[in-house]
PLY file of the C-alpha trace (Angstrom):
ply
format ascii 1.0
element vertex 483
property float x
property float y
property float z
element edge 482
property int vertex1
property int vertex2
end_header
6.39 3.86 -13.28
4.58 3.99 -16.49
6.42 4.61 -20.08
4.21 5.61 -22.51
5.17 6.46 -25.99
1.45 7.35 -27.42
1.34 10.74 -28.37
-0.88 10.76 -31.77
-4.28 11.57 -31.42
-6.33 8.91 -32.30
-10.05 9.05 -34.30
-11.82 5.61 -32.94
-14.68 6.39 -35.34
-12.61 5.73 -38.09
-11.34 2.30 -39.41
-8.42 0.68 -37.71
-4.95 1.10 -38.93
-2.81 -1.44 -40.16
0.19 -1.05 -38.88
0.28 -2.45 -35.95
1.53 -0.21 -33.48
-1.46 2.80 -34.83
-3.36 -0.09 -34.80
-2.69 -1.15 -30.96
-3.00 2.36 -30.20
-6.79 2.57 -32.02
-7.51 -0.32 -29.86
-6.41 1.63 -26.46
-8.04 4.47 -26.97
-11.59 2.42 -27.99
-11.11 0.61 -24.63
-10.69 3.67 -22.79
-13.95 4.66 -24.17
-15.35 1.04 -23.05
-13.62 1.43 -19.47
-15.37 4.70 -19.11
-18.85 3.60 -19.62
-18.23 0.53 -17.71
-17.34 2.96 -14.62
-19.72 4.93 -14.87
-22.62 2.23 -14.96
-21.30 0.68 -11.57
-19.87 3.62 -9.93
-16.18 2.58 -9.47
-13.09 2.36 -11.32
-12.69 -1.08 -12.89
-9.39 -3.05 -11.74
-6.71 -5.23 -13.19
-4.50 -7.74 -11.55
-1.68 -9.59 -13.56
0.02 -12.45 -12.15
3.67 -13.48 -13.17
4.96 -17.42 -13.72
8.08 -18.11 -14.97
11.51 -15.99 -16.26
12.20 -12.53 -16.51
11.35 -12.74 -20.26
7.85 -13.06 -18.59
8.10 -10.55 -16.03
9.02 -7.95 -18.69
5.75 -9.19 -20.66
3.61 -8.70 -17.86
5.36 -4.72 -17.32
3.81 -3.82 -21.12
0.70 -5.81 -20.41
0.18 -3.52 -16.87
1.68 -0.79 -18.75
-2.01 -0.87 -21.83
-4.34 -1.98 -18.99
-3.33 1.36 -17.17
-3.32 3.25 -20.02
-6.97 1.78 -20.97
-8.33 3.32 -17.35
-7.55 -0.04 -15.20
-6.48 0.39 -11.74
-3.61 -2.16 -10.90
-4.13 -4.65 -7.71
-3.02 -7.68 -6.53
-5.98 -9.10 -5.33
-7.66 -11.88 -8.02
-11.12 -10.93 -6.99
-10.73 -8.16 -9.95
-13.00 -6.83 -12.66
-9.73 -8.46 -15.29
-7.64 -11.10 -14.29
-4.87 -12.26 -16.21
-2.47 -15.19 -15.67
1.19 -14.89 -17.71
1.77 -18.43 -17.47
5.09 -20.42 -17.72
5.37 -23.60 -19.11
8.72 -24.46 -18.19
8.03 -27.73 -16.20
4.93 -30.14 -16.40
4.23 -28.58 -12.52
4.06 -24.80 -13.64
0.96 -26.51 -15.65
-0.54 -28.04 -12.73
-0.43 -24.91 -10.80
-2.83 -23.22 -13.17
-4.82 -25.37 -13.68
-5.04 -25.24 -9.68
-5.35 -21.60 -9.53
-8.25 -21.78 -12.45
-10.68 -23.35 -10.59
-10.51 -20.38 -7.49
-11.10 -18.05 -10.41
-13.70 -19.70 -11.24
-14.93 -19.44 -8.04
-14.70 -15.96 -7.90
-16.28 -15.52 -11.15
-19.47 -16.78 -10.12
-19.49 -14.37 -7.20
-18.68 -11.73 -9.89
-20.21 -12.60 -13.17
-18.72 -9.33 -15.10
-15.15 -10.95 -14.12
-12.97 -11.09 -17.13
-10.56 -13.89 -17.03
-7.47 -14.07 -19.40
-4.15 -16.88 -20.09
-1.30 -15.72 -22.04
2.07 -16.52 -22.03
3.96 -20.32 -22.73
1.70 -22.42 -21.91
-1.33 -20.93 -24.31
1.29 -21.83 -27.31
0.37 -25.56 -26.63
-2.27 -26.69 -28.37
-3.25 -29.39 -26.47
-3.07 -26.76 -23.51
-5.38 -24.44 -25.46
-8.14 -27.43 -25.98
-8.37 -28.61 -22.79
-9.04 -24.71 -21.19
-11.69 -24.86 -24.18
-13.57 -28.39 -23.19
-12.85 -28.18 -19.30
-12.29 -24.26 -18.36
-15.59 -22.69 -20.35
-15.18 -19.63 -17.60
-11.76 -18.21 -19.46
-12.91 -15.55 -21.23
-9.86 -14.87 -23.48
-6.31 -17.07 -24.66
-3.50 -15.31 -26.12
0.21 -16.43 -26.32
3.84 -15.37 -26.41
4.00 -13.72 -30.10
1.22 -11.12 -30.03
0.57 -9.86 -26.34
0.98 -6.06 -27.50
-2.88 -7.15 -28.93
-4.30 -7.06 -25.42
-6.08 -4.02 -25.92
-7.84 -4.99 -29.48
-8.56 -9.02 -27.44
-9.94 -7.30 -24.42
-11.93 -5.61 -26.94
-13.01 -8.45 -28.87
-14.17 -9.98 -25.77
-15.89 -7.04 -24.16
-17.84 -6.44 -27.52
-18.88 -9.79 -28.52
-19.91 -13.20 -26.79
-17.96 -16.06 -26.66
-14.04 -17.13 -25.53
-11.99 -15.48 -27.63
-8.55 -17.48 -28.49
-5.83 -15.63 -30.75
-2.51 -17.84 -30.55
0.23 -17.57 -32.92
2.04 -20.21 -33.81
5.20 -18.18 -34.67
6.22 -14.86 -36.29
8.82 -12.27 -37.10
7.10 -9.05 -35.81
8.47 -6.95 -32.95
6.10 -4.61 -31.60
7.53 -2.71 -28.60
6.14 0.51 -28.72
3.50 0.59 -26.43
3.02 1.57 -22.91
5.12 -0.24 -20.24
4.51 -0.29 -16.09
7.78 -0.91 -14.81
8.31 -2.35 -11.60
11.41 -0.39 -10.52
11.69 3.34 -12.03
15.87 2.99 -11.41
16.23 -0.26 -13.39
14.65 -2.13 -15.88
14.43 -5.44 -17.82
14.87 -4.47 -21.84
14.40 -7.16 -24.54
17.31 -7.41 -27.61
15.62 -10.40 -28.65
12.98 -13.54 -28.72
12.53 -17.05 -29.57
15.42 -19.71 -29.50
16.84 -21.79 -32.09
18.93 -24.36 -29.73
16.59 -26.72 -29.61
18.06 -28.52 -25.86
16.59 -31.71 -25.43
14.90 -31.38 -22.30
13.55 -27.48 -23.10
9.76 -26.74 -24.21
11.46 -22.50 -25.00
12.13 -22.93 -28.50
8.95 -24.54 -29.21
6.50 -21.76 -27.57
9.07 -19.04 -27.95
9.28 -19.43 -31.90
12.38 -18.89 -33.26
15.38 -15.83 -32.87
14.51 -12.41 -34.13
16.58 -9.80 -33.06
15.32 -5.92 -32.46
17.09 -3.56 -34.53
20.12 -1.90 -32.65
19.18 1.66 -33.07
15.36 0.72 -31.17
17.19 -0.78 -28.57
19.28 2.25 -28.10
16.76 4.38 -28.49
14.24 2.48 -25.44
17.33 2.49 -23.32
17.70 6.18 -24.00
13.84 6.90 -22.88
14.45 4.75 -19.89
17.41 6.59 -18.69
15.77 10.26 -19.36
13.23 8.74 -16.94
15.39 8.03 -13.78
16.73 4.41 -15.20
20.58 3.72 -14.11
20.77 0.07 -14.68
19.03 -2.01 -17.83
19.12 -6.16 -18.06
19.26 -6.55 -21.40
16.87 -10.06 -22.29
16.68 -12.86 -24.37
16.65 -16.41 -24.39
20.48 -16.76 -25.71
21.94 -13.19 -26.31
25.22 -14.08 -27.15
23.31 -15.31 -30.18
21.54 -11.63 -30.89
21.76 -9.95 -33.97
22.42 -12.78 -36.34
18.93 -12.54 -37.61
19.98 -8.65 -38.69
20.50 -7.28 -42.39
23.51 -6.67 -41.67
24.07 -8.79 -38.87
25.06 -6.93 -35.51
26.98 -9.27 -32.43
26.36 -9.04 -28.90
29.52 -7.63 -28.08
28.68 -4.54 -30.69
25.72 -3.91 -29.32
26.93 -3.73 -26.05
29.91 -1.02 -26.98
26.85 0.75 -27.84
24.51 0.36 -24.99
27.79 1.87 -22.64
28.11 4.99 -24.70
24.74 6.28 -23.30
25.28 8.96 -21.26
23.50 8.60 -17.51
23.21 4.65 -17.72
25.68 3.54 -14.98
24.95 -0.23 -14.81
24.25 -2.91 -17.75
23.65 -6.89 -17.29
22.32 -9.30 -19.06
21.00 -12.48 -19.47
21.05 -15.65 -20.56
24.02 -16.75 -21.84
24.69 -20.19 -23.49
28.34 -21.05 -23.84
28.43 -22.33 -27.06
28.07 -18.66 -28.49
30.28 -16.65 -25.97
32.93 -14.80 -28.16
36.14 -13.73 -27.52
34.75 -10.14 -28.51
32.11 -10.30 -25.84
34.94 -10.91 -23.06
37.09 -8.70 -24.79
34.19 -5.59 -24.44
33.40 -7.14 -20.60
36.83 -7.16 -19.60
37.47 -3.68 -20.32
34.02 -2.09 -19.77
33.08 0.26 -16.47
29.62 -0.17 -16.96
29.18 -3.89 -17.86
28.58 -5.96 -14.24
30.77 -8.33 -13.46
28.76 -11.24 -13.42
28.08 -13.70 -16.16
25.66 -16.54 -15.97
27.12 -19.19 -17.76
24.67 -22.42 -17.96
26.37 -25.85 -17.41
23.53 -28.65 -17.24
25.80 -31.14 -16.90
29.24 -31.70 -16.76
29.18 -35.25 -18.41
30.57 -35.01 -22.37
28.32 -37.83 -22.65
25.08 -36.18 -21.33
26.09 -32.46 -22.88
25.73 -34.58 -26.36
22.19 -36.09 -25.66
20.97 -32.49 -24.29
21.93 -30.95 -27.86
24.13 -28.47 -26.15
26.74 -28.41 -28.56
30.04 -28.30 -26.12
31.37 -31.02 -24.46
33.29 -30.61 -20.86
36.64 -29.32 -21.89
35.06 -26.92 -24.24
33.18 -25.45 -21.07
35.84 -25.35 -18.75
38.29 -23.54 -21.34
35.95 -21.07 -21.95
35.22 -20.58 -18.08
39.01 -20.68 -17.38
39.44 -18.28 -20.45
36.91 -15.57 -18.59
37.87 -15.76 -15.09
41.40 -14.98 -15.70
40.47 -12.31 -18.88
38.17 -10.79 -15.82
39.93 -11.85 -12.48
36.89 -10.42 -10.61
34.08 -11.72 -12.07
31.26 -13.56 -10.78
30.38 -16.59 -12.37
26.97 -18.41 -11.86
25.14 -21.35 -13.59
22.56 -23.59 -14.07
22.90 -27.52 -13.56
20.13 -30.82 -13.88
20.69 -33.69 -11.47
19.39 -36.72 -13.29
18.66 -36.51 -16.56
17.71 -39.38 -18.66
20.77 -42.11 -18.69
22.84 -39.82 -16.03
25.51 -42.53 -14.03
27.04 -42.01 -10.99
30.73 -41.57 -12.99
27.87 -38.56 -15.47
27.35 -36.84 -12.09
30.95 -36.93 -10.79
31.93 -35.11 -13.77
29.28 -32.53 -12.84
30.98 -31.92 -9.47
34.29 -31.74 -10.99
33.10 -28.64 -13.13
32.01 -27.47 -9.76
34.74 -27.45 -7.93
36.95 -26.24 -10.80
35.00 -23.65 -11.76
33.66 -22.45 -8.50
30.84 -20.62 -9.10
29.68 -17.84 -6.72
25.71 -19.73 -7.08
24.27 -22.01 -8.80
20.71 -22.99 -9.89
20.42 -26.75 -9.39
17.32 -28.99 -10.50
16.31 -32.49 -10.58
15.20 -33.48 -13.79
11.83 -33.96 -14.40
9.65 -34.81 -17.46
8.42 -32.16 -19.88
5.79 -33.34 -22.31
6.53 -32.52 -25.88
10.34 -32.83 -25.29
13.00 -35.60 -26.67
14.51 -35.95 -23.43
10.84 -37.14 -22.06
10.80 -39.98 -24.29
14.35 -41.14 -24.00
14.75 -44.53 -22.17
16.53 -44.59 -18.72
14.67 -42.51 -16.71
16.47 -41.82 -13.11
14.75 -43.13 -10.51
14.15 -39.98 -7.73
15.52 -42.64 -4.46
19.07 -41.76 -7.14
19.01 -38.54 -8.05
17.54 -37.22 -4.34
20.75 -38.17 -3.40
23.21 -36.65 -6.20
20.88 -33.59 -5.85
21.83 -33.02 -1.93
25.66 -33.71 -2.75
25.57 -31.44 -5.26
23.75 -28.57 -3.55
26.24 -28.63 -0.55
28.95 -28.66 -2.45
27.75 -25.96 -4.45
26.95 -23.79 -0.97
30.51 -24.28 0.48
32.12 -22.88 -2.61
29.56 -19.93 -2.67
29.78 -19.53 0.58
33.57 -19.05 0.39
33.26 -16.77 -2.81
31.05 -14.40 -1.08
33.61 -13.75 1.98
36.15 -12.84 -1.12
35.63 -9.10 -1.08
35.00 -8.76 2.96
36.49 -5.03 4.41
36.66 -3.86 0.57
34.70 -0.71 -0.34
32.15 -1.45 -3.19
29.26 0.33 -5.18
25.89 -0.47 -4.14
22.57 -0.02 -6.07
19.88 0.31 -3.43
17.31 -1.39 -3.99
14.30 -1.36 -1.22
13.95 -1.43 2.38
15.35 -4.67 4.17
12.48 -7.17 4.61
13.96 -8.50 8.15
15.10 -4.86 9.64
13.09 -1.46 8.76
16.29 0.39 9.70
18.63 -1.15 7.06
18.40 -0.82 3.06
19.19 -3.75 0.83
20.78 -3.53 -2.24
23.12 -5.33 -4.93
26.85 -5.09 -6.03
27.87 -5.42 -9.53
28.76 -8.98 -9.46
24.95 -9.43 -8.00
25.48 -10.30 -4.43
23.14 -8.99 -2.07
24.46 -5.90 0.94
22.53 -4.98 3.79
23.34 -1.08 5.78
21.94 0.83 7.46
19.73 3.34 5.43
16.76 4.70 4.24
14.17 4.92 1.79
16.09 8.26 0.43
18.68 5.77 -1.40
16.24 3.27 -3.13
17.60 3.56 -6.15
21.03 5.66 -5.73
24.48 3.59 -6.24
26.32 4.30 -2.90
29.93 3.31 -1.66
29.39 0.43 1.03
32.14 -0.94 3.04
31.33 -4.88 3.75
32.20 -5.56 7.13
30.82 -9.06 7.17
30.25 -12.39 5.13
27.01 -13.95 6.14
26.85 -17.14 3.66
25.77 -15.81 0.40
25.04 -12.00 1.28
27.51 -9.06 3.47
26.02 -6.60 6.34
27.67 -3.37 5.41
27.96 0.42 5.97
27.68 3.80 3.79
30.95 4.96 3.81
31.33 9.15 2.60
31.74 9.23 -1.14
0 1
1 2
2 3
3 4
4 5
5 6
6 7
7 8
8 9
9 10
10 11
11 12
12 13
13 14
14 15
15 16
16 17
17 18
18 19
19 20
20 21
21 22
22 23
23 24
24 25
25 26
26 27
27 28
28 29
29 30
30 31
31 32
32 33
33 34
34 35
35 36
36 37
37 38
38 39
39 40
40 41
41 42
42 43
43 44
44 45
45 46
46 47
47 48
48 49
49 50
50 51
51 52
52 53
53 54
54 55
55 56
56 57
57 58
58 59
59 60
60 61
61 62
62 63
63 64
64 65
65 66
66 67
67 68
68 69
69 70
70 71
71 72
72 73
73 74
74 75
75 76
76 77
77 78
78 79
79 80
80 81
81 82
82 83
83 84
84 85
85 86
86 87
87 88
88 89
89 90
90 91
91 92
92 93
93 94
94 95
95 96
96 97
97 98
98 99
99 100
100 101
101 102
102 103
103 104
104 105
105 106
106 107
107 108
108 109
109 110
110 111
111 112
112 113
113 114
114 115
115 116
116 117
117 118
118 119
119 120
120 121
121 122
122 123
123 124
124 125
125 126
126 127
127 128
128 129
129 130
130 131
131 132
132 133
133 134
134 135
135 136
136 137
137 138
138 139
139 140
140 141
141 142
142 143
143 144
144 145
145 146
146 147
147 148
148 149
149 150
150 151
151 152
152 153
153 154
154 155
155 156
156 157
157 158
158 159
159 160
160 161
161 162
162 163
163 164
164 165
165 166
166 167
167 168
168 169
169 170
170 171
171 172
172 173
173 174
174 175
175 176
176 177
177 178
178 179
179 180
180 181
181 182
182 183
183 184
184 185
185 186
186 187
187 188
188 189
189 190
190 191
191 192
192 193
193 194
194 195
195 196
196 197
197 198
198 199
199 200
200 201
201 202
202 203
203 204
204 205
205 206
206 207
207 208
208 209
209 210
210 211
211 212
212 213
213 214
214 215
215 216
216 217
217 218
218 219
219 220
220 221
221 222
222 223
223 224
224 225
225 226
226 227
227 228
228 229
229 230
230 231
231 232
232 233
233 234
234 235
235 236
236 237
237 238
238 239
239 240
240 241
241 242
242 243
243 244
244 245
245 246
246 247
247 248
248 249
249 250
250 251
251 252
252 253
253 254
254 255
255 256
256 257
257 258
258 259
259 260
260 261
261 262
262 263
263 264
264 265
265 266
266 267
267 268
268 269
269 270
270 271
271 272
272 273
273 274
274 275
275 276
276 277
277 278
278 279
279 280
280 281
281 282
282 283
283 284
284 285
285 286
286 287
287 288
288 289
289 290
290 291
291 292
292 293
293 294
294 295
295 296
296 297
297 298
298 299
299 300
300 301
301 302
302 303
303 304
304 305
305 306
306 307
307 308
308 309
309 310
310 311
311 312
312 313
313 314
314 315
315 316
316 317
317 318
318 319
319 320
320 321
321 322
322 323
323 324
324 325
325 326
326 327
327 328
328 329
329 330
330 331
331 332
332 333
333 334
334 335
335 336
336 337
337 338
338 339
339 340
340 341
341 342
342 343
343 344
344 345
345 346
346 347
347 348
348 349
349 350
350 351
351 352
352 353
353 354
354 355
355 356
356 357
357 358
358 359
359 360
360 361
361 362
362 363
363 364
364 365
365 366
366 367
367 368
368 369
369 370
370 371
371 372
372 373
373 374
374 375
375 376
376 377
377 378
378 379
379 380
380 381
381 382
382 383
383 384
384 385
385 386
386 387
387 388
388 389
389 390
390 391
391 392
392 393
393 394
394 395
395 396
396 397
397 398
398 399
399 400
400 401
401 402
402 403
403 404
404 405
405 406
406 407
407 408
408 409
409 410
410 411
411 412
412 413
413 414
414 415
415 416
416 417
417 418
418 419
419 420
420 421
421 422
422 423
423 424
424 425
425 426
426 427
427 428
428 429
429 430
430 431
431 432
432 433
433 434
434 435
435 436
436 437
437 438
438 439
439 440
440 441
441 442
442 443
443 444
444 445
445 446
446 447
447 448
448 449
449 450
450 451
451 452
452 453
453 454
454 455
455 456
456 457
457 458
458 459
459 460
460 461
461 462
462 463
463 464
464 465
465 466
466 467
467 468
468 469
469 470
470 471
471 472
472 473
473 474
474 475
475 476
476 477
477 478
478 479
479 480
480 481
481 482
């Protein structure tokens, strides 16, 4: 489902534009020219394929970047033997590195079956420079290096690259532009991912974000409402709204704009049924944003709510600026401001200095809060981080351990939230076709727990009453009751 907002005619034998959205659009339209000629000379369309690492800030990146390689002439696949391959890397953990790397030298391999093979890195990882140089010295075969700041240049790169010799690198090392409107390739056409926001200015010990993110900037409200608009005309009835820590957005605005105001905004739009968001970090959460969630019909009831750790101790070496208490007023303050919500967070077994009296306080936050899921990870080193030169280091023969306590505690609980709302009648938003049964549909209630009924393809996308006539763990089996 392609959005595409280009509707000047554009004169490629004149000089390009600078600003940088005519400019972008220059760009596309001399590529379609190049994309042409290419076909011609070897008979066949040319083809694309993008592959995704990392967070949904990512997987939106890669929707714009499918979104100008279709619009240039570039068939979309998933197979890497392509005419343009491009890797939207994460850089997250040391490992997402290492898989790269890995994957790099099977391009290369391909490449030398297919010389004409264009090979491309964007994303995280390229805003590393020690990243960058070693893909120079040891990875000759990349043909072009981009980052997270500028990826609406694809089109004038790719250009670059097909018109001169040579890798061509263009990595930012920060900026305050937003350029947004370009052409997008959504993967759903009944929901979609929609950025308020980049960078992040929290600076967590053990996080690389704010470092290849760049700092906050915040999208004007009015472009945001006007996207969301476009994407609703065009069959959209729920929108994530994205960035690394919205209940920080608009603070970067002249005149500043909250999250909560914003969101009064987004629920005014006529046709949008459904808005979530994500990622919240506690220290920001208002009591204007619960205010606007708790009496909202279109907000989802489900908030993800980041812990780390529930050690005061550790929350103060991870720069996280609560402590325990903090977080568990603020969680208490929620739950009973929205008795039905759906609370979920993240939490690191393990980090550096973490005791066994550290991790019990974790699993007291767990069991008070009880979260309906949780994301739980065992630390692990990231180069270019404080936490990765701080002294104590857990051993993995102790935090193995903690991490399997900790994960079946945090099952039970979810396990027992997701029975709460068994024989109730709920709104479903279909999503696809069930993976394990081609005669049920699988879809998502508001608080974000999966439903399985009998359907078919006819509701993909349609919100539908569902009865939920049984628990099964962390999803219900359901069926379509009459409306």
């Amino acid at each position: 489902m392609t959005e595409t907002r280009m509707t000047d005619e554009v004169d490629v034998n004149s000089h390009p534009p600078l600003e940088e959205e005519k400019r972008q659009r220059y760009y596309i339209a001399k590529m379609q020219q190049l994309v042409k000629e290419k076909e011609t000379e070897i008979g066949r369309p040319l083809t694309a394929c993008v592959t995704t690492f990392g967070c949904q800030m990512n997987a939106r990146d890669s929707e714009k970047l499918i979104g100008i390689l279709k619009e240039i002439g570039f068939e979309e696949s998933t197979d890497e033997n392509s005419d343009f391959v491009l890797y939207n890397t994460c850089t997250v953990r040391e490992n997402a590195n290492l898989r790269v790397y890995g994957r790099l030298g099977h391009l290369n391999s391909l490449k030398k079956q297919h010389p004409g093979m264009i090979i491309a890195l964007c994303g995280c990882m390229m805003q590393e420079e020690t990243v960058v140089e070693k893909i120079r010295k040891s990875y000759r075969f990349v043909d072009l290096i981009f980052g997270t700041h500028n990826i609406f240049k694809l089109a004038e790169l790719l250009y670059q690259r097909m018109t001169e010799d040579g890798m061509v690198v263009d990595v930012w090392k920060d900026t305050d532009q937003i350029v947004e409107d370009l052409p997008v390739e959504r993967k759903y056409p009944f929901k979609s991912g929609v950025n308020i926001m980049f960078g992040c200015n929290n600076f967590c010990t053990y996080c690389i974000v704010p470092y290849v993110r760049g700092r906050e900037r915040s999208r004007a409200p009015e472009d945001i409402i006007k996207e969301i608009e476009g994407l609703v005309a065009d069959g959209v009835v729920e929108v994530m709204l994205l960035g690394q820590n919205v209940n920080s957005y608009g603070k970067t605005l002249n005149p500043p704009v909250s999250f909560a105001e914003l969101l009064e905004r987004v629920e005014q739009i006529h046709g949008l049924e459904r808005i979530r968001f994500m990622t919240s970090h506690p220290k920001d959460l208002s009591d204007d944003l619960i205010r606007v969630m708790a009496k909202s019909e279109k907000i989802c009831r489900h908030l993800h709510l980041p812990l780390q750790s529930g050690s005061s101790r550790l929350l103060k070496k991870m720069n996280r600026h609560y402590d325990k208490e903090q977080y568990l007023a603020l969680a208490k303050k929620i739950q009973e401001a929205i008795p039905d919500i759906s609370l979920t967070t993240d939490i690191i077994v393990g980090f550096p200095g973490e005791t066994e009296e550290d991790f019990e306080e974790t699993m007291d936050v767990v069991r008070q809060v009880r979260y309906d899921s949780a994301f739980t990870f065992i630390y692990s080193k990231r180069t270019g981080t404080p936490a990765a030169a701080m002294e104590d280091q857990v051993p993995i023969e102790v935090t193995q351990p903690r991490f399997d306590r900790l994960l079946k505690e945090v099952q039970e609980i979810a396990k027992e939230r997701c029975s709460r709302d068994l024989g109730r009648v709920m709104k479903v938003l279909v999503e696809g076709m069930d993976d394990h049964d081609s005669a049920n549909v699988t879809g998502r209630l508001g608080n974000n727990t999966m439903v399985h009924f009998p359907g078919d393809a006819s509701l993909i996308g349609k919100i539908v009453s569902v009865r939920l006539t049984e628990a099964r763990g962390f999803y219900y089996m359901g069926r379509m009751e009459e409306e």
